[in-house]
N, C-alpha and C positions, 0 to 999 in steps of 0.2 A: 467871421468877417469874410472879405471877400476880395481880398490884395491880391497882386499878381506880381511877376518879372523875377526879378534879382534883389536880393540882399544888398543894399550900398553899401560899400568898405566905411563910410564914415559914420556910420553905427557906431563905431570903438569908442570915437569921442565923447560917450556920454558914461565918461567914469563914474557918476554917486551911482549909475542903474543897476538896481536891486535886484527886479525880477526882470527879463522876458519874453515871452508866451507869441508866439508867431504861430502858431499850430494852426493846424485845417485852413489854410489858404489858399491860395495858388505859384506860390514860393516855386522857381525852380534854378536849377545851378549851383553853383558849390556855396559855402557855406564863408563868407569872408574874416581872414585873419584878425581882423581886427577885435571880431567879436572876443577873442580867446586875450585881449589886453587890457579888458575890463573889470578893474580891480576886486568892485565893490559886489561883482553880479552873483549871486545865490542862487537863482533859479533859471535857467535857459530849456526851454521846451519849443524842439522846431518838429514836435512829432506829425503822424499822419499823411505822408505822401504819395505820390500815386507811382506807377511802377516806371513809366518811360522813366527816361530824360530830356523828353523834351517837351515842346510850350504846351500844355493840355489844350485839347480843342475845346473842350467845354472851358470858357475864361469864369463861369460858376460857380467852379467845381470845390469844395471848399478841402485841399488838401495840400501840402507844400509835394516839392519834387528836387531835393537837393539830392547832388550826387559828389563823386567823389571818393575823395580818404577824409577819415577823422586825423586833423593835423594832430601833430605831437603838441603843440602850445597851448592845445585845451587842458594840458595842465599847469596853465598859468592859474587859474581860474580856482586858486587855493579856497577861496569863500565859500563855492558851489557847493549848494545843497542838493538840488535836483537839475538832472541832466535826461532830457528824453530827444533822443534822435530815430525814437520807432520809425518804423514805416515808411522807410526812403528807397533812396538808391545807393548807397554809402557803401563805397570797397574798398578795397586792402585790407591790412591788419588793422586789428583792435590797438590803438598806440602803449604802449607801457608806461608812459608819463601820465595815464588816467591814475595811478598808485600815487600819485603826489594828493590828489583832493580827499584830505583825509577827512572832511568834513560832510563830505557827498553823503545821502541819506539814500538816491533813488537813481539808478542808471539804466535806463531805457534806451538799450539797443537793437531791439528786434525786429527781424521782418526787413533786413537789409541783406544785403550781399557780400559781408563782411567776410572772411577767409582767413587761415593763419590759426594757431594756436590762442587758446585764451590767455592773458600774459599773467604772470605766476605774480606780477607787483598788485594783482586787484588784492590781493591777500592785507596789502596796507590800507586799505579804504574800512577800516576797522569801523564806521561811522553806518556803513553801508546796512540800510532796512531790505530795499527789493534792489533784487540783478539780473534785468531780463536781457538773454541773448539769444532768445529762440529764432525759428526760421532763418540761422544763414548760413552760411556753409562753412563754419569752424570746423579744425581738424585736431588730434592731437590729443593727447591725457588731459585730463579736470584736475587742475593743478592741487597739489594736496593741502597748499595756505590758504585753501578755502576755508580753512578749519579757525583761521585765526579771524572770519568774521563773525564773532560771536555775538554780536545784534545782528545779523540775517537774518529777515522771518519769511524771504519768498524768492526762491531762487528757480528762475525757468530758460532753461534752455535745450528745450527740445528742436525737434526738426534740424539737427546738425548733423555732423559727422565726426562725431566727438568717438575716441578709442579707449582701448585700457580698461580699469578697473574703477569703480567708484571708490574714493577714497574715505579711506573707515574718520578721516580728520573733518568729515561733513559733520559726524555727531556731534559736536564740539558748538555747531550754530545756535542759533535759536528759531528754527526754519516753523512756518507754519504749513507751506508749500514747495513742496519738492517735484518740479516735473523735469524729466532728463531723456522722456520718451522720444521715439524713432531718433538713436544714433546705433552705434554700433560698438557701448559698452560693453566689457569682456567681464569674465570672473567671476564668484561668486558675491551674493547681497552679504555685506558687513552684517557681524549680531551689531554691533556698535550702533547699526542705526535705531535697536531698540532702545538709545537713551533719547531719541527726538522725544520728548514728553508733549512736546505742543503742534507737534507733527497733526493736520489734520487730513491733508490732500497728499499720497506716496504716487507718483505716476512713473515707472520704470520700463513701461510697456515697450513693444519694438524695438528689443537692442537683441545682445550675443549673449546674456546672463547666464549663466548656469551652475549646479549644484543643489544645496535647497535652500526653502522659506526655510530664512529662519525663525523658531522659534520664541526669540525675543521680540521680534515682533508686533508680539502679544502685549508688550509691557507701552504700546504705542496710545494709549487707553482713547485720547482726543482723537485718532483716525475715523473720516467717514468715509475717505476713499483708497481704494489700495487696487489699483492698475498694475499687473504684472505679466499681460498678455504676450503672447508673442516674444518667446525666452526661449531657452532650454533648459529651463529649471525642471527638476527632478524631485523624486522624493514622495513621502505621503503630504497631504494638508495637515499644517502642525493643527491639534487640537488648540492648540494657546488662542488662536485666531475668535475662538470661544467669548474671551475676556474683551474683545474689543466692541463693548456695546452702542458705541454709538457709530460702527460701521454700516453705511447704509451702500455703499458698491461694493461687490467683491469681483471681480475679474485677474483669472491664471489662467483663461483660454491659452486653446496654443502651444502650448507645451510639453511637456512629458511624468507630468503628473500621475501617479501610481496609489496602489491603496484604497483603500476604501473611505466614502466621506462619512469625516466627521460628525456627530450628531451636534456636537456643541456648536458648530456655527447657526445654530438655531436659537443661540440667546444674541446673535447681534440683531440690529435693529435694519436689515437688510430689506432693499426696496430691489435690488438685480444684483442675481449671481450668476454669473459667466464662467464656467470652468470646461465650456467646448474643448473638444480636440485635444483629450488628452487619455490617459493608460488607465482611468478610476474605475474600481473595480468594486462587484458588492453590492448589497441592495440599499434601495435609496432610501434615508433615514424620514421618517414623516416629521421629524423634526424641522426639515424645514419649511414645510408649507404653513408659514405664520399670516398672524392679520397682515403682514407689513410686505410681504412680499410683492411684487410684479410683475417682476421679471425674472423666468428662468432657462437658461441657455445652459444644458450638460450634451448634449449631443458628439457624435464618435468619437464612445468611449467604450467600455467594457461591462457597464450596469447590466446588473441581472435581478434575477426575482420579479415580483410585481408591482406595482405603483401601487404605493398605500392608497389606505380607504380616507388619510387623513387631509389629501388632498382637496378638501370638500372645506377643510377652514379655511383656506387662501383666498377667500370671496374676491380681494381684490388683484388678483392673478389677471392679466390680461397676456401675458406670452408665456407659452410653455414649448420647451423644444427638448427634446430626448431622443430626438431620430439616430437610427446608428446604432444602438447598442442590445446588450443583447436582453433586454425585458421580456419577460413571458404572464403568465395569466390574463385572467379578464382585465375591462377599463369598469374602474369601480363609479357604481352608480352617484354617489358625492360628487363627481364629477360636476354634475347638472346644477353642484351649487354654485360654480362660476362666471356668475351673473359677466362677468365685467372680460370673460375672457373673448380676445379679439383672433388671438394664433395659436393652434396648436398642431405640434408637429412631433408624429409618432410611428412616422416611416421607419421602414427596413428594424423591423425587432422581431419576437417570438409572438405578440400578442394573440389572442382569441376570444373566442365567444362573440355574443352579439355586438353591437355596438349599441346603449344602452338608451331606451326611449329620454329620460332624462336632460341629455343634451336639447332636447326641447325646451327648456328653462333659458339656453345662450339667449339672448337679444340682440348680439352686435358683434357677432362671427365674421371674420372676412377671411381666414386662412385655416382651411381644415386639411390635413394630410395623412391618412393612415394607411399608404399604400406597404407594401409590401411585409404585409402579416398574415396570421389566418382567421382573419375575421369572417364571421359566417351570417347566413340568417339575411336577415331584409335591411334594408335602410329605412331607418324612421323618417315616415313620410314628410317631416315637418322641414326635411332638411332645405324642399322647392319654397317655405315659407322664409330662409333667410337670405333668399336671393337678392335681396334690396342692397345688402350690405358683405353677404361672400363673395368673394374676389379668386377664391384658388378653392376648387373640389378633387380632391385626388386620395382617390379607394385601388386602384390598381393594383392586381396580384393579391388578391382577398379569394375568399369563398363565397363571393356575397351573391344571392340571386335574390330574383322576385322580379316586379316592374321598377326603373330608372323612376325616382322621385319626381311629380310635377305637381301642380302647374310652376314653371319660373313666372316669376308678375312682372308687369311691364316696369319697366324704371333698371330691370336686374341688371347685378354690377356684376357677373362673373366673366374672368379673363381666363381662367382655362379649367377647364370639367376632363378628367382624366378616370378614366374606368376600365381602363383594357386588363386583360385574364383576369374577367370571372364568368359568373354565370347567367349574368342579367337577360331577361329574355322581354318580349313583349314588341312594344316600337320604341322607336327615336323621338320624344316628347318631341311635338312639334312647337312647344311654348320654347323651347331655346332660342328660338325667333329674337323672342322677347332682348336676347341679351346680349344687346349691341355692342358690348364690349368684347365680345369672347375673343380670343385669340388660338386658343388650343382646343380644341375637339377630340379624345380620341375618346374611344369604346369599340374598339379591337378586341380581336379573342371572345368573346361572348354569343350569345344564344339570340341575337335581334334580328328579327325576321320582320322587315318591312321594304319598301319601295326607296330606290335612293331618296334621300332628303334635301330634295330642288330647295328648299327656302333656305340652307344653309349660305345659296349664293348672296343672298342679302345682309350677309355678314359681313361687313366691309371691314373689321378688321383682323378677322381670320387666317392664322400663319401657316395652322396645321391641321389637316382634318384627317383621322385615321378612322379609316370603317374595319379594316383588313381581320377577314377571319372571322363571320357574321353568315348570318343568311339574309342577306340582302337579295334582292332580284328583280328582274324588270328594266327596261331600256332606260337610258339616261339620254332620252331625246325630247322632252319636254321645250317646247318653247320658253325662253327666260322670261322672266317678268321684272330682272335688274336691268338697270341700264350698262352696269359694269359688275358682272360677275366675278366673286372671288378677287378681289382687286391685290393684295396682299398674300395671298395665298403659294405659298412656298414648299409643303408637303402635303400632298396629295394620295393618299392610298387606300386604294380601294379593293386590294387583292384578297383572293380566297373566299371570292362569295360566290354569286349565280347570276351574276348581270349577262347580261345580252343585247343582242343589236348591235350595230356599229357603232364603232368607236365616239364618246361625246365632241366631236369637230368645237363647239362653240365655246366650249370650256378650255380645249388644248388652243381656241386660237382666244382665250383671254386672260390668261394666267401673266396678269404684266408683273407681277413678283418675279418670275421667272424671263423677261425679257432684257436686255442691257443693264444689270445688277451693278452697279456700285456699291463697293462699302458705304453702310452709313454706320458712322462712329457714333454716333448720339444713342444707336437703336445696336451696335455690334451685337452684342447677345442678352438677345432680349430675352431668351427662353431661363438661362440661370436664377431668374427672382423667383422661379417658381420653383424651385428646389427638386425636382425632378429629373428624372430620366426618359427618354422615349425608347423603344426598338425599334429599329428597322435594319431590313435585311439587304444589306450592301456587297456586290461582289460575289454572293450565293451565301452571305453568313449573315446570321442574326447579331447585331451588334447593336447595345447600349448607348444613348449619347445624352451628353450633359449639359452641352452646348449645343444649342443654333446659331451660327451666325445668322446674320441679313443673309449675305452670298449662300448658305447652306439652301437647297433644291431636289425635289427629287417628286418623281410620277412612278407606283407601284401599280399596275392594273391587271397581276398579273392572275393566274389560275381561277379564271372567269369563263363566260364562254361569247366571249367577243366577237364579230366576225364583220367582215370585208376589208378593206384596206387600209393602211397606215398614211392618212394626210400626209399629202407634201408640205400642209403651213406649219406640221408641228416644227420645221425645222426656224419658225420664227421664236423658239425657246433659248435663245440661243446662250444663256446663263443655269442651264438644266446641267446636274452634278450627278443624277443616278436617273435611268429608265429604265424601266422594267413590262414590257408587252408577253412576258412566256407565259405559255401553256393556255393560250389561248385556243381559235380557229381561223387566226385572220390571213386574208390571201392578198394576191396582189403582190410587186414590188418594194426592196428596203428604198423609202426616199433616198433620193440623192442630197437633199435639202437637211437631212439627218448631220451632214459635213460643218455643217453652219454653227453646229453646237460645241462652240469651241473650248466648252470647259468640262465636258463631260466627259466623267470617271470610267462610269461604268455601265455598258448596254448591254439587255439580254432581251433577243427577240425570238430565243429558242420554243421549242415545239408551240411552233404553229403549220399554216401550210403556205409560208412565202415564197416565192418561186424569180427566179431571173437571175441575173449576175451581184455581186456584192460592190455595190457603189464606191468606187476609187476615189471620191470624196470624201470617204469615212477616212481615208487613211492622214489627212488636215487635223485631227482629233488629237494630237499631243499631247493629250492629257490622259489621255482614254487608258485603262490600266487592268479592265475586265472586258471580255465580248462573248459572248454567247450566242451562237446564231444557229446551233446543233440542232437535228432535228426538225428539217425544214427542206424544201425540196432547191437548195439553189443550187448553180450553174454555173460552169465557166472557172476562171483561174483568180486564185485567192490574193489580193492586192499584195504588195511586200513591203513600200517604204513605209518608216516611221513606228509606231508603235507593233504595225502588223506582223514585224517581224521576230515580238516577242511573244504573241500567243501561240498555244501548243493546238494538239490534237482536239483537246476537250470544245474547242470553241468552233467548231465546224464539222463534228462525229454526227452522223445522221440524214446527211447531204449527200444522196447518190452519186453524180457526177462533178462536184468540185474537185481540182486539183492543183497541184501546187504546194508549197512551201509550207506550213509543216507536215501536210498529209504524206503518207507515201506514194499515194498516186501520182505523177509524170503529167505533166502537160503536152502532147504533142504540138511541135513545131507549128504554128502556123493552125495550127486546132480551132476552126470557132464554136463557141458554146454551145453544149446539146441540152436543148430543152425534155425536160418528162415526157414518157409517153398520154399520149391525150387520155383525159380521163375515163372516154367511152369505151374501152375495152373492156372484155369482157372480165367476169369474175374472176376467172382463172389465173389472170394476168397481174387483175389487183391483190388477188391473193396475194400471188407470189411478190409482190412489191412490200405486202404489208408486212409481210413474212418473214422476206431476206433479206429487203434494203436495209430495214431497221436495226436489224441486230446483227446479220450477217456481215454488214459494213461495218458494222462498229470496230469487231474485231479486224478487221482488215486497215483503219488508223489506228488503233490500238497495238498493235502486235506482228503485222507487218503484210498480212494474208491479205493479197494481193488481189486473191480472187475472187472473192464478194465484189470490190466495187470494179473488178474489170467486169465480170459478167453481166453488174448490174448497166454497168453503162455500154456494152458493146454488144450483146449478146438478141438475135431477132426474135420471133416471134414464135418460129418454129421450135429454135435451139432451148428457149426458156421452158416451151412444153414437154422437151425431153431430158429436160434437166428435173421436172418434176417428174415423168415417170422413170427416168433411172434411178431417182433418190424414192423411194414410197414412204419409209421412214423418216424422212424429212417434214415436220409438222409445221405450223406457226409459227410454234415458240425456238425453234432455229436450232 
C-alpha cells in the first residue's frame, strides 16, 4: 500500500484485532502505546522502514519510518505470535518484558539502531522459531538461556558488537541458521556445536575466535555452509570436514591455519573453497578439483609442489587463485580443459616452463595473472584472440620473449596489460588502439624497440602508461590527432630509453589528471582490483606499490637524451607527487613556475646542463622531501627557508659555483651570482672544467677541500693554465 504520516493512538481500541501488517508504507514516528493494549492481537508486523526520521520526500515510497524505544508494554501483548519491527529507526534497549510473550514464534528486530545488551529474559520466549537481531549495535555476552530455546531454528544476529564467548548452551536449539558474523566474539568454537544435527547454514566469520575447528563438526552432516573467515583460528583442517557431504561453501580465509589440506574434503559436494591467507602448507591434493567445484580461493599460503594434472576434471571451475605461495613445476596441459574458467591467478610462485598452447580451449577469460614466476618461451598467440572478454593481462617478471600477442579486435575489453621484466622484443602492437578501456599500460624492462606510441593518446581512459627501460627513440613532437590527450593519465614514464628532441610541451601542458586533483572516493584506488604491483623509482629508489590513489602522480623522463629547456607551463601540474628530468641534456633555467607544484615529493633535475640561480619559489614546496639538482651548472646562493634547509650535500654536488648552506662553500657578502665561463673557450679550458669541476668539486662538498670549488670559481684564465702545467699528472679522471 501506500499510507503515509502517523500511527493514530486510537488503534488500541480495536480489541478482537487479530493480526496487523502496516509494513512497506510510508509510516513515520513513534510507534503509539496503545497498540501494546491490544489483547486479542497475534501478529504485529510494522517492518521495512527507511533510515531518516523524517517525512520521506518520495510520499511513494513503500516503507514505514518509525523511530524511537520499543516500549516495555509490548509485553502486554501475551497472545503475540509474530512481532517484526525490521528496518526502522528503533533505539535504546531491547526492553526485557519481550520474555513475557511466551507464545511469540517470530521476532524481527533488525536493521535498527537498537544498543544495550541482549536481555537474558528472551531465554523465556521458549515458543520462539526465528530471532533476528542483526544490524544494530548490541553490545555485551550472547546470554547463555539462549540454550533454553529449544524450537529455535534461525537465529541471526550478525553486524553487532556482541563480546565473549559463544555459548556451548546454543547446542541445546533446534537451529537450522546460525549467523553471528562481524561482531567481536572471543574464545574458542564449542565441540557442543557438533550436536546442531539440523544445523545447515554456520556463519561465525568476522569475530576474535580462536584455537581450532573442531572436530565435531564433522558430525554437522545437514551443513551446506560453514563461514569461518576472518578468525584466529588455528590448527590443521580437521579431516572430519570429509563427512559433511552436502557442504557446498567452505570458507577459513583469513586466519591462521597450518598443515597440510586434507584430501578428504574432496567428498563434500563443494561448489567454493575459500581457505586464503593462511600457514597451509604441502602440495595440493587433486582431490579436490571435482565436477562440482567453482570456485577456488588458497592464495598466501605456504603450498608447494605442483598443480596436479587432475585439475583438468573441474570443467566447471571458473576461478582459480593460488597467487602467493610457493608452487613450482610446469602449468599442466589439462588445464585447457577449463572451458568455463573466467579468473586465474597464479602470481608470485616458483612456476616454469612454457605456458601451455592449450589454454586456447578458454572462451571466456577476463582475468589472467601469472606475473612473477619463471615462465619462458612465447605467448600463445591466441591470447590477442580473447580480447573481447579479457579484462586484466599480467605476465610481468617472467622469462617470456618473442613479439607481444596481436591483433587486440575492435570491441576489446582489456583494463590493464602488464609485461614489464621480460624479454619481449619487436613493436608496441598498435591494435591496443582498439582497447578503449585500458587503463594500465606498462611494458617496461623489455627488448621494444619502436617510435613513441602517439595513438596511446587516444586512450581516454589511461592511468598509467610505463614505457621505462625499452629502446624506444625518436621525438615525441608529432602533432596530436586527440582533442584531449591522455585526459586521465596520472603515471607517465618513459625513462631509460633513447628519445630526443625537446621536451613533449603538449602533453606536459595536457595531463589534466595531474592538474587540481581531488580525491575522488568512488575511484580512491582504483589500481587494487587488479591485484598487482607497479615499480617505480621514488626519491632514487626503486619501490613496489600496491596502491594508486586518484591523487597518486608522477612524470619519469629521465635517462633519455632530451634537450632544450624545461617549459615554464609545466608548472600548471600543479597536483604532480614525483618528477624526474635527470640525466638528460636539457639547458636553460629551473622554472620559477616549478613553485606552483604544491604537493610535490620529490624533484630530480640532476645531470643535465641547467644553468642560472635555483628558483626561491621552489622553497613554497612543503612537501617536497627529495631534490636533486647535482650535476648541473647553477649559480648563486642556495635558498634556506622551508624544507631547503633539510637537504645535504648530495642535492647540489656538481655545481661549480653555488654556495651556501649545506655546502662548505661561504657566500661572500653582498656577492652577485657568477655565471660559467662562456662556452667558447678554448679546449683547454673545457677540459679542465670537465675534469675538475666534476669530481674535483665533489670532494670539496663531500669532505671539506675547499679548494676545487674555490679555484673552480675564482681562478683566471691564465692561473687555470698553470694549474695544468704545474699538475702534468693530473688527468680527467681527477
Amino acid at each position: 500500500m501506500e499510507l503515509e504520516g502517523t500511527i493514530p493512538q486510537e488503534i488500541g481500541n480495536l480489541t478482537f484485532l487479530i493480526s496487523l501488517d502496516m509494513s512497506e508504507n510510508s509510516f513515520q514516528g513513534p510507534i503509539p502505546p496503545s497498540i501494546f493494549t491490544m489483547p486479542s492481537l497475534e501478529t504485529l508486523s510494522l517492518r521495512n522502514n527507511s533510515v531518516s526520521s523524517g517525512l520521506p520526500v518520495d510520499m511513494c515510497k513503500h516503507a514505514n519510518n518509525f523511530s524511537g524505544h520499543v516500549p516495555p508494554e509490548i509485553g502486554n501483548l501475551t497472545g503475540l505470535h509474530v512481532l517484526a519491527l525490521g528496518n526502522n529507526s528503533l533505539i535504546g534497549n531491547i526492553p526485557k518484558e519481550l520474555g513475557h510473550l511466551n507464545n511469540l514464534e517470530a521476532l524481527h528486530l533488525g536493521s535498527n539502531k537498537l544498543s544495550g545488551p541482549v536481555p537474558k529474559e528472551i531465554g523465556n520466549m521458549t515458543s520462539l522459531l526465528e530471532l533476528y537481531l542483526w544490524e544494530n549495535n548490541l553490545s555485551g555476552n550472547i546470554p547463555k538461556e539462549m540454550g533454553h530455546l529449544i524450537n529455535l531454528e534461525s537465529l541471526g544476529m550478525g553486524g553487532n558488537e556482541l563480546t565473549g564467548p559463544l555459548p556451548r548452551e546454543i547446542s541445546n536449539t533446534s537451529l537450522f541458521v546460525l549467523n553471528l558474523m562481524t561482531n567481536s566474539l572471543t574464545g574458542n568454537i564449542p565441540k557442543e556445536i557438533g550436536h546442531l544435527s539440523n544445523l545447515e547454514i554456520l556463519h561465525l566469520g568476522d569475530n576474535h575466535l580462536s584455537g581450532l575447528v573442531p572436530r565435531e563438526i564433522g558430525n554437522i552432516t545437514a551443513l551446506q555452509i560453514l563461514y569461518l573467515w576472518s578468525n584466529g583460528l588455528s590448527g590443521d583442517i580437521p579431516k572430519e570436514i570429509g563427512r559433511l557431504y552436502n557442504l557446498e561453501i567452505l570458507d577459513i580465509g583469513s586466519n591462521y591455519m597450518n598443515g597440510s589440506l586434507p584430501r578428504e574434503i574432496g567428498n563434500c559436494s563443494l561448489h567454493t573453497l575459500y581457505l586464503w591467507h593462511n600457514y597451509l602448507s604441502g602440495n595440493i591434493p587433486g582431490e579436490l578439483f571435482t565436477s562440482n567445484i567453482e570456485a577456488i580461493q588458497i592464495f598466501i599460503n605456504l603450498l608447494d609442489g605442483s598443480i596436479p594434472v587432475d585439475i583438468g576434471r573441474a570443467q566447471n571451475l571458473n576461478q582459480l587463485n593460488l597467487a602467493e605461495n610457493h608452487l613450482s613445476g610446469v602449468l599442466p596441459s589439462t588445464i585447457g580443459n577449463l572451458t568455463n574458467l573466467k579468473t586465474i591467478l597464479l602470481h608470485t610462485n616458483k612456476l616454469n616452463g612454457t605456458i601451455p598452447p592449450s589454454i586456447c580451449n578458454w572462451t571466456s577469460l577476463e582475468f589472467f595473472h601469472l606475473s612473477n614466476n619463471t615462465f619462458e618461451g612465447r605467448i600463445p598467440q591466441c591470447l590477442g584472440n580473447f580480447s573481447k572478454f579479457l579484462q586484466v593481462l599480467h605476465l610481468k617478471e617472467n622469462r617470456l620473449h618473442g613479439l607481444i600477442p596481436s591483433p587486440f579486435m575492435e570491441g576489446c575489453a582489456l583494463n590493464s596489460l602488464n609485461l614489464n621484466s621480460n624479454q619481449f622484443e619487436g613493436t608496441l602492437p598498435r591494435s591496443l588502439a582498439n582497447c578503449r578501456q585500458l587503463q594500465v599500460l606498462d611494458v617496461g624492462k623489455n627488448k621494444i624497440k619502436d617510435v613513441f606510441p602517439f595513438w596511446t593518446e587516444t586512450l581516454l581512459e589511461l592511468r598509467a602508461l610505463v614505457l621505462r627501460s625499452n629502446r624506444f627513440n625518436g621525438t615525441i613532437l608529432l602533432p596530436s590527432k586527440a582533442n584531449f590527450s591522455f585526459p586521465k593519465l596520472q603515471v607517465f614514464d618513459i625513462a631509460q630509453n633513447s628519445f630526443t628532441g625537446p621536451l613533449p610541451v603538449r602533453y606536459l601542458n595536457n595531463f589534466k589528471a595531474m592538474i587540481n586533483v581531488t580525491e575522488n572516493m568512488t575511484e580512491k584506488d582504483w589500481f587494487r582490483k587488479f591485484d598487482e604491483s607497479m615499480k617505480f623509482v621514488f626519491k632514487g629508489l626503486e619501490q613496489p606499490l600496491v596502491r594508486i590513489l586518484t591523487t597518486f602522480t608522477t612524470i619519469d623522463m629521465s635517462e633519455n637524451n632530451f634537450s632544450g629547456s624545461i617549459p615554464e607551463i609545466i608548472g600548471k601540474l600543479d597536483s604532480l607527487r614525483y618528477f624526474n628530468f635527470s640525466h638528460n641534456v636539457l639547458t636553460g633555467h629551473i622554472p620559477s613556475s616549478l613553485g606552483n607544484m604544491s604537493f610535490l615529493e620529490s624533484l630530480d633535475l640532476s645531470t643535465n646542463q641547467l644553468h642560472g640561480e635555483i628558483p626561491r619559489q621552489l622553497t613554497s614546496l612543503t612537501f617536497l622531501a627529495k631534490l636533486n639538482l647535482s650535476m648541473n651548472n647553477l649559480v648563486g646562493q642556495i635558498p634556506q627557508s622551508h624544507q631547503f634547509s633539510t637537504f645535504d650535500n648530495d642535492s647540489y654536488i656538481g655545481n661549480q659555483v653555488l654556495c651556501g648552506f649545506p655546502l662548505t662553500k661561504k657566500c661572500e657578502e653582498g656577492q652577485n651570482p657568477l655565471s660559467l665561463p662562456p662556452q667558447e673557450d678554448d679546449d683547454n679550458e673545457i677540459g679542465f672544467f670537465d675534469g675538475f669541476t666534476w669530481q674535483v668539486v665533489a670532494l670539496g662538498y663531500g669532505c671539506g677541500f675547499v679548494f676545487g670549488v674555490t679555484a673552480g670559481h675564482k681562478i683566471d684564465r691564465e692561473k687555470r693554465i698553470h694549474f695544468l702545467k704545474t699538475n702534468p699528472t693530473k688527468d680527467r679522471s681527477g
